[in-house]
N, C-alpha and C positions, 0 to 999 in steps of 0.2 A: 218828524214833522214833514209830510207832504205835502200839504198844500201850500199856494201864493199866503206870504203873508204880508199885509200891509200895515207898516209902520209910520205912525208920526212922530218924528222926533223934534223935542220942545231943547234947542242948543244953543248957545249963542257965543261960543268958543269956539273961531276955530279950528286949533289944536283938538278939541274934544269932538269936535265934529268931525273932521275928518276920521281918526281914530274910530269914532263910533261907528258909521258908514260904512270906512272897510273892512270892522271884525263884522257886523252884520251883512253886509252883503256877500262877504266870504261862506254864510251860511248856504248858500245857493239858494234856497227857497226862501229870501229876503227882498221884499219889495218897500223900499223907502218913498210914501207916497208924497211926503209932505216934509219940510224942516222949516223951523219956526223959530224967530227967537226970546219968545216970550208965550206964557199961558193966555194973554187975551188972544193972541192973534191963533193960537188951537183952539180956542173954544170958537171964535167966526169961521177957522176953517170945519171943525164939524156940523156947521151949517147944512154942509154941502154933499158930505162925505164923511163913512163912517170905517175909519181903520180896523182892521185885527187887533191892534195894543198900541197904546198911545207909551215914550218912553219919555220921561222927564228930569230934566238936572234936576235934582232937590236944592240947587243954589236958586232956579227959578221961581221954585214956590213958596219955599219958606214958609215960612208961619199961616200960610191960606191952603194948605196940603188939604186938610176937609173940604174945605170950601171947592178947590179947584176941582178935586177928585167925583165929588158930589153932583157938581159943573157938567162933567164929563158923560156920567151915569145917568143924567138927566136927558141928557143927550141920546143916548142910547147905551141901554145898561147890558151889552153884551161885549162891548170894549173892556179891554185889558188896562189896567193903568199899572205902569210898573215905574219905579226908582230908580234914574243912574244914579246912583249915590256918592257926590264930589267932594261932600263935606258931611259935618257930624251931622244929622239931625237926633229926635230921639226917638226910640221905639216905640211910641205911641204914636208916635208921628209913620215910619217906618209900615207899620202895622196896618195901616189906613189902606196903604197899594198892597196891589192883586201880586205883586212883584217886588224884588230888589236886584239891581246889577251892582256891583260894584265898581269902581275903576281899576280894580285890583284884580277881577276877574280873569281867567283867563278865555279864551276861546272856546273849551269846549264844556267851562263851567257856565257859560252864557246859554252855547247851545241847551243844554240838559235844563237849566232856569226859565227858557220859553217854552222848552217843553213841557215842563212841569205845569206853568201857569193855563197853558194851553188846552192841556188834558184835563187840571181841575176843572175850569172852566166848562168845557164838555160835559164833565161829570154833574158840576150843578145842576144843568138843566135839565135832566135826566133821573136826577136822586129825590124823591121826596120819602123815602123812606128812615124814617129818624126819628127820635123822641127827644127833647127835651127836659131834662130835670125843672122840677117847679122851680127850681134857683135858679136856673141858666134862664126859664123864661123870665124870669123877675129881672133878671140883669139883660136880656134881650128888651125886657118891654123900656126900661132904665136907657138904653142905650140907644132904641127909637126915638126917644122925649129928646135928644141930643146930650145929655149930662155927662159929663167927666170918670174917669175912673173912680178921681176921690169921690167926688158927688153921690155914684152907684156907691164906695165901701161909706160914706157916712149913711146915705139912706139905708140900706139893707144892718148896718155895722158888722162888717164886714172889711179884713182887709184889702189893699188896695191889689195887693199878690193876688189872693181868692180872687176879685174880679177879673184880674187879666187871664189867668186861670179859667175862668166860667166861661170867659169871651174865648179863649182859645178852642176849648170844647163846642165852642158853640159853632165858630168857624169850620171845625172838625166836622161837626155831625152835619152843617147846613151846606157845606161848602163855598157859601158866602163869605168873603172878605172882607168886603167895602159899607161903610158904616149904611149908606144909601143902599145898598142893597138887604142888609139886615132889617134897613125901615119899610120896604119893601115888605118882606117878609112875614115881618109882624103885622103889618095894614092886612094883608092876603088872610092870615090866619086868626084874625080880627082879636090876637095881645092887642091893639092896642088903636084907637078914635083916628081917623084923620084929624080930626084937632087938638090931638093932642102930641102932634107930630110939629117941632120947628119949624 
């Protein structure tokens, strides 16, 4: 990574904040533009201002991980959103961000993790070269409408595996992450009505 990168970091622990701050600014090209201690007061600050990657306790969002994340993208959907991840969540939840850090991490698993998220990101905007299986668009269009995994394996019947599976491929071949950015995707290649999008 060479360029400035700027970071919102959504903390509200101390201890975790500091922590977080100085294995990231140890990166050298770590620019912490903003720290927050709560998801409202990130989505007012990108009012104003639009970071490189937004990082987030998952103790802060909890059960509104779509919600917030969707928040973000609406915002401008070339932000990163990535996981500190301080506690259990589940990996559907997990799934949602462009990212995951762990606390457990170490320093140059963090480095290699921005990088990655980084470059994919580059690489979306860039790649429309892809096909979708008629499945995966069924579970793409399924996943537009906002529905559930189970939701997708009862409609299609289909297991719940299979769809996390289709959605994996799908993330694969789109380079898209983030649920808003799949619905995105599908409006563009007209799967699926603006109205019939949540």
């Amino acid at each position: 990574m060479t360029t400035k990168i700027k970071i919102l970091l959504i903390e509200n622990s101390p201890i975790l904040l500091e922590g977080a701050s100085n294995i990231l600014r140890s990166l050298g090209n770590i620019e912490i533009s903003k720290v927050v201690p709560n998801c409202d007061k990130a989505l007012t600050f990108l009012n104003g201002y639009t970071p490189t990657i937004i990082i987030v306790d998952t103790r802060l969002v909890g059960y509104q991980t779509s919600q917030f994340i969707n928040a973000c993208k609406e915002k401008n959907t070339s932000i990163a959103v990535v996981a500190l991840q301080t506690n259990f969540i589940s990996q559907e939840q997990l799934d949602l961000f462009d990212g995951t850090i762990s606390i457990e991490d170490n320093i140059q698993s963090i480095h290699s993790k921005l990088e990655t998220i980084l470059s994919s990101d580059a690489e979306k905007e860039g790649n429309d070269d892809f096909d979708l299986s008629l499945r995966e668009k069924e579970v793409l269009i399924a996943v537009a409408k906002g529905k559930t995994n189970k939701e997708i394996a009862d409609e299609l019947n289909i297991s719940i595996h299979t769809v996390m599976t289709h959605r994996k491929n799908i993330t694969s071949k789109t380079g898209i992450k983030s649920i808003s950015g799949l619905t995105v995707y599908a409006l563009l290649n007209n799967l699926v009505k603006q109205e019939d999008v949540n």
